[in-house]
C-alpha positions in Angstrom: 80.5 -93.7 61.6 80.1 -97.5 60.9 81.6 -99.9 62.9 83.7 -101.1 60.0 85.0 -98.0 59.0 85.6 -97.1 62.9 87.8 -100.9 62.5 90.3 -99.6 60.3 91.5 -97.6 62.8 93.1 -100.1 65.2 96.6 -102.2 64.5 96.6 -104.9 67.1 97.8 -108.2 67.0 95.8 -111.0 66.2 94.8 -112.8 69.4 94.1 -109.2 71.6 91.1 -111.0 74.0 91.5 -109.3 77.2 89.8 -105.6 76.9 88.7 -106.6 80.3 92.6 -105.7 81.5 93.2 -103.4 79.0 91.3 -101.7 75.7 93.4 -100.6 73.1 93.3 -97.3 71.5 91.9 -96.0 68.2 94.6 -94.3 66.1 93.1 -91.2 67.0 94.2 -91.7 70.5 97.5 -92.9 69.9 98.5 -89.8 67.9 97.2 -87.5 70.2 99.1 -88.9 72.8 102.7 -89.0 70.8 102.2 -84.9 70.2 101.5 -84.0 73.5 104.2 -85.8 74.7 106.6 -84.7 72.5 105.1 -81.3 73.1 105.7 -81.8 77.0 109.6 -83.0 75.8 110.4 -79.6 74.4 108.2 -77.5 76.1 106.3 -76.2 73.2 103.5 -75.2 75.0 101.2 -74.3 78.0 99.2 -76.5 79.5 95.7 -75.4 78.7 95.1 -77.2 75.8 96.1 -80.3 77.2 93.3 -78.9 79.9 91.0 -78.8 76.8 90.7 -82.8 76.9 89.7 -82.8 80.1 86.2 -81.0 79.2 86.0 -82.9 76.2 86.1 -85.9 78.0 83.6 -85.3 80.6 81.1 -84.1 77.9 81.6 -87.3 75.7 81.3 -89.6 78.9 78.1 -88.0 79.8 76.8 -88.1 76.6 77.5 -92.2 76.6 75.9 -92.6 79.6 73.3 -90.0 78.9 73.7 -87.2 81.5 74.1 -83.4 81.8 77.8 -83.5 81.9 77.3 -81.3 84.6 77.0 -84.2 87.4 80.2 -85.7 85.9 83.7 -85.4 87.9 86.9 -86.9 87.0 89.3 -88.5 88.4 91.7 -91.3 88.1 90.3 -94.8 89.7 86.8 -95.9 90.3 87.9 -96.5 94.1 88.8 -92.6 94.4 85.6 -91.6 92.9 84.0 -94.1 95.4 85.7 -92.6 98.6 83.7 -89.9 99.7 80.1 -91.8 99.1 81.7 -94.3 101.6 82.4 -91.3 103.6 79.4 -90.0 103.3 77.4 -92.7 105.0 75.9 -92.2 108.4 77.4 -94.4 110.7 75.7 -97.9 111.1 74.8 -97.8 107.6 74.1 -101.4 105.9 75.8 -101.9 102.4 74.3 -104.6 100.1 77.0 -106.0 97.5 77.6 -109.4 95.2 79.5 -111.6 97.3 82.1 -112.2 94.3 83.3 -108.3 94.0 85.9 -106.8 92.4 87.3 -105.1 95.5 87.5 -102.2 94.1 84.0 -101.9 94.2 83.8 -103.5 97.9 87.1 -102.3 99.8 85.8 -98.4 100.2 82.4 -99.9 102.1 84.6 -102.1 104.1 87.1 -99.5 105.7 84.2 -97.4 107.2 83.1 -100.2 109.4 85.0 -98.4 112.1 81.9 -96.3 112.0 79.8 -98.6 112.6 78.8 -99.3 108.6 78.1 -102.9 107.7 79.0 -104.7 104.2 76.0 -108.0 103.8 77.1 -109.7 100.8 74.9 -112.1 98.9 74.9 -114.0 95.4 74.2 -111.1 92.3 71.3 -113.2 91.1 69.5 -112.5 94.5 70.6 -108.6 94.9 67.1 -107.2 94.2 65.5 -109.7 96.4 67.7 -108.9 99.1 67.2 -105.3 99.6 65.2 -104.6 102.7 64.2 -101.8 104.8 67.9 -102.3 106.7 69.5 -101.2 103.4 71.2 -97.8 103.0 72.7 -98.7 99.9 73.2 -101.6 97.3 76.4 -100.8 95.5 77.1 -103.2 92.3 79.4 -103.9 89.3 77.0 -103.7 86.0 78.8 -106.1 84.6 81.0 -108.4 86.5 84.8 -108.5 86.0 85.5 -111.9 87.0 83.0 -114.1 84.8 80.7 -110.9 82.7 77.4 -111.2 84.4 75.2 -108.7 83.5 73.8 -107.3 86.6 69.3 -107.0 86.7 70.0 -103.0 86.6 66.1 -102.0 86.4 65.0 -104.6 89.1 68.1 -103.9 91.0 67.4 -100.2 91.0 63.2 -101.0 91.6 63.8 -102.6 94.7 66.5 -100.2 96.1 63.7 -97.4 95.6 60.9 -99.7 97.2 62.8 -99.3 100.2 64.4 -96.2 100.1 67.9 -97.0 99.5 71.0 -95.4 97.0 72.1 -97.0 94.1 76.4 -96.8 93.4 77.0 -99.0 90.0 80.3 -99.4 89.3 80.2 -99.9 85.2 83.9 -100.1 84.4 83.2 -103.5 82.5 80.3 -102.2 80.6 80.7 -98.7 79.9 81.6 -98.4 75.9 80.2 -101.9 75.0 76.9 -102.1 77.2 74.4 -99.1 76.4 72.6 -98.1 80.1 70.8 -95.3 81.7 73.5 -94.0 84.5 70.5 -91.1 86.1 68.7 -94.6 87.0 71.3 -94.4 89.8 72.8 -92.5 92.0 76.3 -92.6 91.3 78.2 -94.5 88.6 81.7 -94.9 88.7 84.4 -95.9 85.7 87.5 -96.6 85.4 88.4 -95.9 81.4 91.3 -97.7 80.5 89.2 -100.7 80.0 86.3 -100.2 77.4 86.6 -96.3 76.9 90.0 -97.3 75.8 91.4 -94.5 77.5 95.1 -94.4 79.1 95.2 -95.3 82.6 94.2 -92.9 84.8 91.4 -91.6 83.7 88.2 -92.1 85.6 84.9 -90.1 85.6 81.6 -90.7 87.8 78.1 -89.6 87.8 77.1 -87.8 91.1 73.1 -87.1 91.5 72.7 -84.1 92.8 70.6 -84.7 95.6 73.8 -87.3 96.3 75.9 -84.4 96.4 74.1 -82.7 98.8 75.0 -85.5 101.3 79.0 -85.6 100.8 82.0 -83.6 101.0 84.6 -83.1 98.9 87.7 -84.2 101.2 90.1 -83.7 98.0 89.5 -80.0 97.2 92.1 -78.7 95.4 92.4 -75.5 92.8 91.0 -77.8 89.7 87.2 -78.3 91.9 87.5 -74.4 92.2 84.3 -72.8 90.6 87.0 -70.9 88.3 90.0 -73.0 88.6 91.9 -70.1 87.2 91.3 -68.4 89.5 91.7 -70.7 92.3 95.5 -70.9 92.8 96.3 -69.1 95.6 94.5 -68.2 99.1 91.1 -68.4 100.8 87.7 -68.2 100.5 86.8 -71.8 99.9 85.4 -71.7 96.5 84.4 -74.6 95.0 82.1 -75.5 91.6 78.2 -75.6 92.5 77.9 -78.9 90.8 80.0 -82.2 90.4 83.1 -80.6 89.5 83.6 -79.8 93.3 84.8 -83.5 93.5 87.1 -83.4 90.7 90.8 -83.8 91.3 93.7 -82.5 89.6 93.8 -84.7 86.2 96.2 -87.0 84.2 96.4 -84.1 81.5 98.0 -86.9 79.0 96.2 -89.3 79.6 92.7 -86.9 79.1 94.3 -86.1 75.7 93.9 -89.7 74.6 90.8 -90.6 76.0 88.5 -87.7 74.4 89.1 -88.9 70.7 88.6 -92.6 72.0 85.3 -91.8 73.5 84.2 -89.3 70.8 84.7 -91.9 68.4 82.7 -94.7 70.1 80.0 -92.1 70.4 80.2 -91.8 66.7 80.0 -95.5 66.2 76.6 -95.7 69.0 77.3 -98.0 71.7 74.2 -100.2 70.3 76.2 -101.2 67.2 79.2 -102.0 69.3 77.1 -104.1 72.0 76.0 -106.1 68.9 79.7 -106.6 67.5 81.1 -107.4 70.8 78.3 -110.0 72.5 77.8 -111.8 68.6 81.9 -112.8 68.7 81.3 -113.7 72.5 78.6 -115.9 71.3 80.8 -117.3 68.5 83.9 -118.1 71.2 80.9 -120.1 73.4 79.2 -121.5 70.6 82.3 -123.3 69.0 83.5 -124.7 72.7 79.8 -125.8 73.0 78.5 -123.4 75.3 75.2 -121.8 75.2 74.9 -118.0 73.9 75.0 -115.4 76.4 74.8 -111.9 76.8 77.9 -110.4 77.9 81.2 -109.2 76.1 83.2 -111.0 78.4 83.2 -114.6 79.1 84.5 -117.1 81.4 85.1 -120.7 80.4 86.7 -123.6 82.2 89.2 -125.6 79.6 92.3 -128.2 80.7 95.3 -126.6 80.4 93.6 -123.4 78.1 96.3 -120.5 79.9 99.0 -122.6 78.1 97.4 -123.4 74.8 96.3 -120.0 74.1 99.8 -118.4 75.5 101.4 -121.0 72.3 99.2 -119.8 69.9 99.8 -116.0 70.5 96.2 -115.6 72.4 96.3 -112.9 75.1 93.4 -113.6 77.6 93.1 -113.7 81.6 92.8 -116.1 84.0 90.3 -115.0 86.8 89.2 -117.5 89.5 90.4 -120.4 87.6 88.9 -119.9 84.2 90.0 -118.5 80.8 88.4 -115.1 80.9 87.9 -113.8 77.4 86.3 -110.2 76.3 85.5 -108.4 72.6 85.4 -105.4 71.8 85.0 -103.5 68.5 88.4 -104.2 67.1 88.1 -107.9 67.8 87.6 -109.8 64.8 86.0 -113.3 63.6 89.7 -114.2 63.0 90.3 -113.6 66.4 88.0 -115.8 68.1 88.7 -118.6 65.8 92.2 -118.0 66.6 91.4 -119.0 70.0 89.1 -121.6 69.4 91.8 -123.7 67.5 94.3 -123.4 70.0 91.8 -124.2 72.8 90.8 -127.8 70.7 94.7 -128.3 70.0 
């Protein structure tokens, strides 16, 4: 599908610059979402096909990201799906991270150094050079939240191998805009209420399987059963071989609106939508007389912007002092400009 036919299906209201807090869903989504819940008001139904999402959702993720849906689990945050690879960590382990991290991506490292584990933090534009034979593992957001860095993903990745560390990428801001390779690493986590455009709590990661081998899954329940069906009631312990064993019970709803969303950006090709979104980027900067980029999200300094955009109807964020803007597919031309003339009012 082109990206301008894939437009028509979004309704928002002109201004929408924040798909960093929050993407919108295609109509495909929204609709899917009204009839389950008005199935769940009545009781129409069982819950299996709302289970059907769930798959489809795992498969379309993988396929985004470009990995045997097999090493894909859900869940519902990128900090659960981070847990037990912090658990997992011998004790005294050294964790390399950005020193500005959304702590999401930093907090799960930092409550294991009870064991001994220790969190070194330096600036992202050094994280390559700064992997040493000390380091365990260099965790990283691909793109950052609070200003849209890109992250040096192949040189980050190239030094963590030179020394023998694991790679955990959290790509939450750049998962449905930024086209990457996730079997680079060894674990990518999203959350996919963001660019996936997914309701809240849904969240899938990519588990290597040799990663696997190192953790356990602390949150087995009857969904990481090798049949869920037929994992209700009583022992054995029977668990999926691969990286469903880490799955947790999901948001059935919420799964119901995120496979359409994700199906359809598949459709569209993440390559078209990384041109979309970092061109209207490069518009915002270029008309406040900032050089291009190559991010969806921005982060500009302007006197008094949170109040000028909040008169003219703009919805952006304010992250460490600075207008944080971000496009995505259903942003338009109209939109940036929008914003542009109520940043020079």
């Amino acid at each position: 599908m082109e990206l301008e036919q894939a437009q028509k299906l979004w309704q928002p209201e002109p201004g929408w610059l924040n798909t960093a807090t929050y993407g919108l869903p295609p109509e495909p989504a929204w609709a899917a979402v009204q009839e389950v819940l008005a199935d769940w008001r009545t009781g129409r139904v069982s819950f299996e096909g709302w289970d059907a999402s769930v798959g489809r959702s795992r498969a379309a993720f993988a396929g985004l990201v470009g990995v045997p849906a097999a090493d894909v689990t859900v869940g519902s945050t990128a900090s659960q799906l981070l847990a037990p690879i912090a658990a997992a960590l011998p004790a005294g382990a050294t964790v390399l991270v950005p020193e500005v991290e959304f702590t999401s991506m930093l907090f799960p490292w930092l409550v294991q150094e009870s064991r001994g584990v220790r969190v070194r933090t330096v600036p992202l534009a050094g994280l390559a050079d700064a992997v040493d034979a000390d380091t365990d593992l260099v965790a990283f957001s691909l793109v950052q939240s609070s200003d849209g860095a890109v992250a040096a993903y192949d040189e980050i990745v190239a030094a963590a191998r030179a020394h023998g560390a694991l790679v955990t990428v959290d790509a939450t801001q750049a998962c449905g805009w930024l086209p990457f390779d996730a079997a680079r690493a060894d674990a990518v986590v999203v959350a996919a209420y963001k660019w996936l455009m997914a309701p809240r709590g849904v969240a899938f990661a990519y588990l290597a399987p040799a990663l696997r081998e190192r953790m356990r899954p602390d949150a087995a329940n009857w969904y990481a059963g090798a049949d869920p069906h037929a994992s209700y009631y009583g022992q054995p312990l029977r668990l999926a071989e691969d990286a469903r064993r880490f799955d947790i019970s999901p948001a059935w709803f919420s799964y119901v609106g995120a496979a359409p969303a994700l199906e359809l950006l598949a459709e569209v090709g993440l390559d078209a939508v990384r041109a979309h979104d970092v061109a209207l980027a490069n518009r915002f900067l270029a008309g406040l007389g900032r050089p291009p980029g190559d991010s969806a999200i921005v982060a500009v300094a302007v006197p008094d912007a949170q109040e000028k955009l909040a008169r003219a109807g703009v919805r952006a964020a304010v992250r460490a002092g600075r207008v944080r803007a971000s496009f995505h597919l259903y942003t338009t031309e109209a939109d940036v400009d929008l914003a542009l003339d109520a940043l020079a009012g």
